[in-house]
N, C-alpha and C positions, 0 to 999 in steps of 0.2 A: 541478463537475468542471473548469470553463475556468481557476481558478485553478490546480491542480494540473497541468494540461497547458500552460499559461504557461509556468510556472518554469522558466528556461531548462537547468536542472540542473545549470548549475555550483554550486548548493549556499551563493551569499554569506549572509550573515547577515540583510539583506535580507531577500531573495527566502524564507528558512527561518522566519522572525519571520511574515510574510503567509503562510506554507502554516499554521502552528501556529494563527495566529489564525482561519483557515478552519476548520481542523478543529475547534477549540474553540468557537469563536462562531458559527458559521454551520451546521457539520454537527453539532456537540453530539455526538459519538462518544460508547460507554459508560463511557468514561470520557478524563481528560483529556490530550492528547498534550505532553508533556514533549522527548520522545528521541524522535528519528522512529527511530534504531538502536534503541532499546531496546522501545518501546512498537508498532511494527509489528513485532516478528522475530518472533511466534506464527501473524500472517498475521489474523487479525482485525479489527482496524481498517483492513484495506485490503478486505477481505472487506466491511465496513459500510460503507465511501463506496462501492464497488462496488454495494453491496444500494441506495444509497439514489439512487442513478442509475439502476436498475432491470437493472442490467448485470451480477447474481449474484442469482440465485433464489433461494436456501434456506441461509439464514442461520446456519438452525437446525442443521442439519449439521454447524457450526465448532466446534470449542471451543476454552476459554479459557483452558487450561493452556500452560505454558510448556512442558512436556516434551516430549520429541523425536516420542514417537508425535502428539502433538496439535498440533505442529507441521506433523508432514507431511500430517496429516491436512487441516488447513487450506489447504496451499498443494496441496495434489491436489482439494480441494473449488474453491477460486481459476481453477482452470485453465480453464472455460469461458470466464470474463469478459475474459479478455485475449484470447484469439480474438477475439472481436465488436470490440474495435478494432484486429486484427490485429498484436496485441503476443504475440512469443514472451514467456511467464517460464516458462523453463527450470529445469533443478535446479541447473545453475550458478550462476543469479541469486538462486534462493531457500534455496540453501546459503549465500548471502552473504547478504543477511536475517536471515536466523536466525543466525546466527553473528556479528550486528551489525554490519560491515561499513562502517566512517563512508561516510554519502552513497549505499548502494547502493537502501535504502529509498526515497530522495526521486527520484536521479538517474537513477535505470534505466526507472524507470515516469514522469519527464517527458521525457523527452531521447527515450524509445521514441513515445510518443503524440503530442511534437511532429513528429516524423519522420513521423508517418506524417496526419495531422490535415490 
């Protein structure tokens, strides 16, 4: 988690090369993070680095469709864990997620937890 609360969130190529290789090489997500816009807007793979910090209880809950109910479903199941580091995510934020948003995926959940760390 210290790599992804590092990132300063200005979002360089850098800094997005070392989060992608985190996620891939070090957290093994269920599958592999390409697009952090593309591959986080269901809410899932932030759902599973969340679970494997112990900062989202029940996994299982989530689902893995793209479709809007199983989207929201995901980012209303999310909502606990950002509490516990006193990170609002809003439906403003998570409308921009899901709606792919360049940079809102990486930049809003580092820039939030460096702020407050």
């Amino acid at each position: 988690l210290a790599k992804f609360v590092l990132c300063s969130g200005r979002g360089d190529k850098r800094e997005m090369e070392l989060l992608r290789a985190w996620c891939n090489e070090e957290l093994r997500l269920s599958r592999p993070v390409r697009s952090f816009e593309a591959d986080f807007r269901n809410g899932l793979l932030i759902g599973e680095i969340l679970h494997k910090y112990g900062l989202l209880d029940d996994l299982h809950a989530m689902a893995r469709g793209d479709r809007p109910h199983a989207m929201i479903k995901n980012f209303n199941a999310l909502q606990p864990a950002p509490r516990k580091l006193n990170i609002t995510l809003d439906s403003g934020v998570a409308n921009q997620i899901m709606a792919e948003k360049p940079g809102v995926a990486t930049t809003s959940w580092a820039t939030s937890t460096a702020r407050r760390v």
